[in-house]
N, C-alpha and C positions, 0 to 999 in steps of 0.2 A: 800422296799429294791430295789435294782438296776435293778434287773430282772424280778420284778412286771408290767411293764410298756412292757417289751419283751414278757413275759406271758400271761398276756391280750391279745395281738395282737396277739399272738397262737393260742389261742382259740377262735379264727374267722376263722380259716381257714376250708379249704370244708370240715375235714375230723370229724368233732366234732356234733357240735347242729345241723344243717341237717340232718345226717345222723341219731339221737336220736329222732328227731320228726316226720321225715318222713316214716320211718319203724315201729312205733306204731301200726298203722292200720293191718298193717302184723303180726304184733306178736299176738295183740290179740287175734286173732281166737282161739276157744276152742282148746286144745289138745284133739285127742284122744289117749289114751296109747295103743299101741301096746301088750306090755309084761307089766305089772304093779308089783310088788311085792318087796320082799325083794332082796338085790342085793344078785346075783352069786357069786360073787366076795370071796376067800378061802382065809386064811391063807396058803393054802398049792398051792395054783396055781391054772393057769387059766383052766377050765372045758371044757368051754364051748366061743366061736367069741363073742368078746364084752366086755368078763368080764375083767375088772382094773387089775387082778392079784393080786398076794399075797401083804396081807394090812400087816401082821406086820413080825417083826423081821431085820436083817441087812441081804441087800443085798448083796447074794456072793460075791468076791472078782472077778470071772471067767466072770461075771454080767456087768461088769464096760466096758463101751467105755471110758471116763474118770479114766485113769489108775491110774493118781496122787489123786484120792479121796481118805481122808484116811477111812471114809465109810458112806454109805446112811442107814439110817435108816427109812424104813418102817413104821413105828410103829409113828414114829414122825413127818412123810415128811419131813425130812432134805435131803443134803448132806452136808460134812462136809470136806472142802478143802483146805490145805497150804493157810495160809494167808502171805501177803510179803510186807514190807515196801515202801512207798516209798515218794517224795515229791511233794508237787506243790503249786508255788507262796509263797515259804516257808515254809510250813505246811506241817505235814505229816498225808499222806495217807497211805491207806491199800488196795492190789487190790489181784485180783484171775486171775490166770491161766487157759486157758479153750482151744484155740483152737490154731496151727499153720500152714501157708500156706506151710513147710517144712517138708516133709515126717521125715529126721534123724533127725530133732528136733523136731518134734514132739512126736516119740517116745521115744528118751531120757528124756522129760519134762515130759511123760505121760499123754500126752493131746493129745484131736482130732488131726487127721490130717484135715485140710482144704484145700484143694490148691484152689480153689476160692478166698480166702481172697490175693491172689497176683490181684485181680481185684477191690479190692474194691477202690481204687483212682481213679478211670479211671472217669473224668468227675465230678469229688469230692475230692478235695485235702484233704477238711476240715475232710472227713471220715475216716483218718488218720493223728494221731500225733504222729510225732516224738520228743522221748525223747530219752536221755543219761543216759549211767551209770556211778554213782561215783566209782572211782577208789582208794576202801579203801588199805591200809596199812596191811599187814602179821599181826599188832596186832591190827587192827582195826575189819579183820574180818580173822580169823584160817579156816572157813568153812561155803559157804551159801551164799544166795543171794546177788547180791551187789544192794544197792539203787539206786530207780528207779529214777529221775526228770522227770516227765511228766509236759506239757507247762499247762493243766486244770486241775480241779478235777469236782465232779455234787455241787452241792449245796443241801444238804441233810434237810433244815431246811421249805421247804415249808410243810404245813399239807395237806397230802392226803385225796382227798374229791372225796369219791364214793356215791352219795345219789338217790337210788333207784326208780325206777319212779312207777307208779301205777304197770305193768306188770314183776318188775325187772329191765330189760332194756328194753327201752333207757335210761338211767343216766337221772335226772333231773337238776342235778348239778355235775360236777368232775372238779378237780385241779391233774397234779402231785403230790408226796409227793416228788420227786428228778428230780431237772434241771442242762441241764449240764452245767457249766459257761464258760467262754470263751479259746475255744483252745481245748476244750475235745472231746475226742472220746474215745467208748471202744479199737478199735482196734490201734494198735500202732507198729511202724519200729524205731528201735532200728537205733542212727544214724548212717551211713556207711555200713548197712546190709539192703535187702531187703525186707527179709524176716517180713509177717504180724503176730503177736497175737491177741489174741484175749483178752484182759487183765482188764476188767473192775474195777476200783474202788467203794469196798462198803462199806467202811467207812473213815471219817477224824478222826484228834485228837490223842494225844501221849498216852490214855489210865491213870490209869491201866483199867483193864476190865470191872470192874463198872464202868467207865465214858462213857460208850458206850452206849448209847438208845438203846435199841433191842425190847423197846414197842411200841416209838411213834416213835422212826426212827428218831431223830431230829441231829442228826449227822452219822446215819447209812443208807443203802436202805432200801426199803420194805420188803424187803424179808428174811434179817439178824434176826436167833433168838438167834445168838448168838455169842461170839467173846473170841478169848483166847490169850494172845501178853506172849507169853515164854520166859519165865526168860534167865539168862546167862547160856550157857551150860558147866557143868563143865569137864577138859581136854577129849578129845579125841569122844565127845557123841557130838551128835546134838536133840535141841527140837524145833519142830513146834509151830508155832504159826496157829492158823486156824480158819474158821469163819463156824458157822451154819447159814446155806440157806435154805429157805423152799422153795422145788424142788417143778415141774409140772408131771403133765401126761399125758400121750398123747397115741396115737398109732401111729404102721409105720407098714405095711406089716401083718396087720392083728394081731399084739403084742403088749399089752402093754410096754408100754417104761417110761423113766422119763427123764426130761434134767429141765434146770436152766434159767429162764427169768430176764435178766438184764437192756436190754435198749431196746429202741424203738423210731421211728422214728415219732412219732406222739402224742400229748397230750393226746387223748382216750386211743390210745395201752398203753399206757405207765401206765394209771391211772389201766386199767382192768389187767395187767401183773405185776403188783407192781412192775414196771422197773424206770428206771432212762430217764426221756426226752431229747433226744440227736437230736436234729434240724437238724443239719448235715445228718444224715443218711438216710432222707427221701429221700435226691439224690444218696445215693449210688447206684450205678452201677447192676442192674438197671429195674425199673416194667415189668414185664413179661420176663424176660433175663431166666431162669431157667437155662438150658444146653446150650445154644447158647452162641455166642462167645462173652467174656469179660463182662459175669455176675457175679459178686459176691453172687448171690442170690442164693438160694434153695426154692422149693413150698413146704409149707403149708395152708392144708386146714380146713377150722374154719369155723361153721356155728349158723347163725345170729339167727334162731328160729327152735330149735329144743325141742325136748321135753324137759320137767324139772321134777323136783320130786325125793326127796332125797333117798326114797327107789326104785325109776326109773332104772331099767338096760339098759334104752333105751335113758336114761338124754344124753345131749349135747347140749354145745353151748352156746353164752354169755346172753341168758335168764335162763339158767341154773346154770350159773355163780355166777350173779348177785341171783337169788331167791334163789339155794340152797348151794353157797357156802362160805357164807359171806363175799361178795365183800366187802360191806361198813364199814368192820371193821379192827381194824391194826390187823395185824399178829403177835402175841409172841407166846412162847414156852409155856405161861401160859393160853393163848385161846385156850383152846382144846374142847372147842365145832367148832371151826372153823377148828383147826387141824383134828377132827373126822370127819366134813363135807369131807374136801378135801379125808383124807381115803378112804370115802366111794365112791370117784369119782365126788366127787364137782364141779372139778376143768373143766376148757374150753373144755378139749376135744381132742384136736386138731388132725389131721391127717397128720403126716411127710409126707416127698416125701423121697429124696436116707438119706441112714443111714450107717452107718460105717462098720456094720455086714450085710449087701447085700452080697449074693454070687457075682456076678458081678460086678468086679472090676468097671467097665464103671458106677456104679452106686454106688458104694459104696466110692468111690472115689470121687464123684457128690456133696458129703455134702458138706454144710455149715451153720455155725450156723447164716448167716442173714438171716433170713426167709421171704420169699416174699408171703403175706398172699393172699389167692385165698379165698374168704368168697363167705356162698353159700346162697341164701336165696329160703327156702322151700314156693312152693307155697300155697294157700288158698286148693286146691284139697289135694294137700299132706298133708297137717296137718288136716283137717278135715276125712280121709281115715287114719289118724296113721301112713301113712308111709313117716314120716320124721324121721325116725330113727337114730341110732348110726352108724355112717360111723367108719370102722377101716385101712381102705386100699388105696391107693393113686390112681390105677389103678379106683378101684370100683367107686372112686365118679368122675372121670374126664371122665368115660363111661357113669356114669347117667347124669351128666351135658350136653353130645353129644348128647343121645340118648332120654332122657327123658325132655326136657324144660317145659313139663306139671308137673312136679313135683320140680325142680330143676332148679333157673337161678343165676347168679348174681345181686350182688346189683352196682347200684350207688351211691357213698358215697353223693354225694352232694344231693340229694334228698332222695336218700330212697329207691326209686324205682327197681324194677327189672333190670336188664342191662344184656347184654350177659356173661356168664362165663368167669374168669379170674383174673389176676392182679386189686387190689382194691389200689394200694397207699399205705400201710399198709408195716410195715416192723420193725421186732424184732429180737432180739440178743438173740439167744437160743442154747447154749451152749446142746448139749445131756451128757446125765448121766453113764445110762446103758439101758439093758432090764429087765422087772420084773422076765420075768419064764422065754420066750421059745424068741432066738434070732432073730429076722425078716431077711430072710433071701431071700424072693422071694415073688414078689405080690400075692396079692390072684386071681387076671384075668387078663389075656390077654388084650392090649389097643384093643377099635374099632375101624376099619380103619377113620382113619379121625380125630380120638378125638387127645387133647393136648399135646397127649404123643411126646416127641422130635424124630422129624420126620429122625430119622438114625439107 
């Protein structure tokens, strides 16, 4: 196919097979388990720092940073969100709503505010397309979206290839299951307005519903378990149309949280994220930018070998990923051994920086759902001593990384090796969701003088 010969030559680049063979030697090391046993983790909420929070039932309504969700379902790791027509290169596409750089539109849409996303051009035209809207007819559309033309869509038809190496990860083998084709980006400016979305495409095809892969993904993302295109609405009633997403987990400020992984700027991220490979974005604006001037980015912190073990309450990290979360398999609604894995905290892990529900506006105002990945790699001391633990806090781990480099350093993606704490190249489209119990509302510690915390 046409993008095979592009794809290839992606998958040379530093941030892939280097960085899978060179951090073998690190990963290996025995674990020792810290806390070993069955997970904390309640039905009814979080107990105890650490625990995933509540695994089933639908997530309050009060719960929701993503206002327009019409609900998450716990129990099945969905979210479940307006799905909206639209076109490209003649075909039609399906995209979701998730973030805006405009405070009053963004709360009329019922989606994140982002105001970072007015920087994601800066130095990357391509990290932004502009499309137009058709200008339907009074009986073309009575009420509702008007269709989008976006200039790309992803290419949804490559097979996603996670193939597990001896310790999990490092991958021995991976491909995207979705590349973006030419002109795409999630993010998009409506033409004559400035203002950014955040608007990913996750499926092509006019449907009906069964004609939608939501096992192998072959015209849908990874992530889709499910897709509904709503009949004609009769006088005076509107009906959504909407797609089931199998959401992530995470923590921010010591809370379990959930938000939505769609694209990524690098063929690994993309393969471990079951996101959609967006080339482009690896320039967006811009590695280590966090709060400084003219980043589009936000820190997230993700760690390369942390404990693993499916009844682990200590599990984190993409060797945890890969062993107990069934990386290398597709995602449907009918895998619920994989569905159960992620329940039970399967999933990466990951540790946000500012989040929507921060008390301080200066921080809660900070989000963006492009995440600029800070990956930590535990040393040989620390994983043999068990305390490579569950990081829940943004403060907590950019203090051990200052204070601690005997336990805690950076990787280098092109080797493998240790490197100072930081910006890794790394960079993913993560829309947040809600929070599970309790809202993150203030770090768990105070920065240490000196450490990463933006110096104002």
């Amino acid at each position: 196919m046409e993008h095979q010969s592009f794809r290839s030559r992606a998958m040379r680049k530093r941030w892939l097979a280097p960085l899978g063979v060179a951090i073998l030697a690190a990963i290996a090391v025995p674990v020792a388990v810290a806390r070993h046993g069955a997970s904390a983790a309640s039905t009814t909420g979080s107990s105890r720092a650490g625990d995933i929070g509540s695994t089933g039932g639908l997530l309050p309504r009060n719960q929701l940073t993503l206002e327009s969700a019409i609900q998450v379902d716990l129990s099945k790791e969905t979210v479940r969100l307006p799905l909206y027509k639209g076109k490209a290169n003649g075909h039609t596409v399906w995209y979701v709503l998730l973030d805006a750089s405009d405070a009053g539109l963004a709360h009329d849409l019922g989606v994140n505010y982002a105001p970072k996303l007015a920087n994601i051009a800066i130095g990357c035209p391509a990290c932004v397309q502009t499309v137009t809207l058709e200008a339907p007819t009074p009986q073309q559309n009575r009420f509702g979206q008007a269709v989008v033309d976006f200039q790309g869509a992803p290419d949804f038809s490559p097979t996603r290839v996670a193939t597990p190496g001896p310790n999990g990860f490092p991958l021995t083998a991976f491909q995207p299951g979705a590349v973006a084709g030419p002109g795409y980006s999630p993010f998009i400016r409506i033409a004559e307005s400035n203002v950014v979305y955040d608007a990913p495409i996750v499926a092509t095809g006019d449907g009906p519903d069964s004609a939608f892969d939501v096992v192998h993904h072959t015209n849908t993302g990874d992530r889709v378990l499910g897709i509904h295109i709503a009949p004609p609405a009769p006088q005076g009633q509107y009906f959504d149309s909407w797609v089931d997403l199998l959401f992530v987990k995470g923590f921010d400020a010591g809370q379990p949280i959930v938000y939505i992984s769609t694209d990524a700027g690098q063929p690994l991220t993309a393969v471990l994220e079951r996101a959609t490979y967006v080339p482009a974005l690896d320039q967006a604006s811009y590695n280590g930018g966090d709060d400084f001037l003219g980043s589009a980015r936000e820190r997230l912190f993700g760690f390369i070998n942390g404990q693993t073990g499916a009844n682990n309450d200590q599990a984190q990290g993409f060797q945890h990923l890969v062993k107990d979360g069934h990386a290398s398999e597709d995602a449907s609604a009918t895998n619920t051994t994989l569905i159960n894995a992620l329940r039970k905290g399967g999933d990466l892990l990951n540790v946000f920086g500012d989040f929507p529900t921060l008390t301080d506006p200066r921080h809660s105002q900070a989000y963006s759902p492009l995440w600029d990945a800070q990956l930590g790699l535990w040393t040989d001391k620390a994983v043999n001593a068990g305390l490579n633990q569950r990081q829940i806090d943004e403060n907590v781990v950019f203090n051990l990384a200052a204070t601690r480099p005997d336990l805690l350093t950076g990787v280098d993606p092109a080797t493998g090796h240790p490197a100072p704490y930081g910006a890794d190249g790394v960079d993913i489209n993560c829309a947040v969701i809600g929070f599970i119990d309790d809202a993150p509302t203030a770090n768990l510690a105070a920065p240490v003088p000196n450490s990463q915390f933006p110096p104002r």
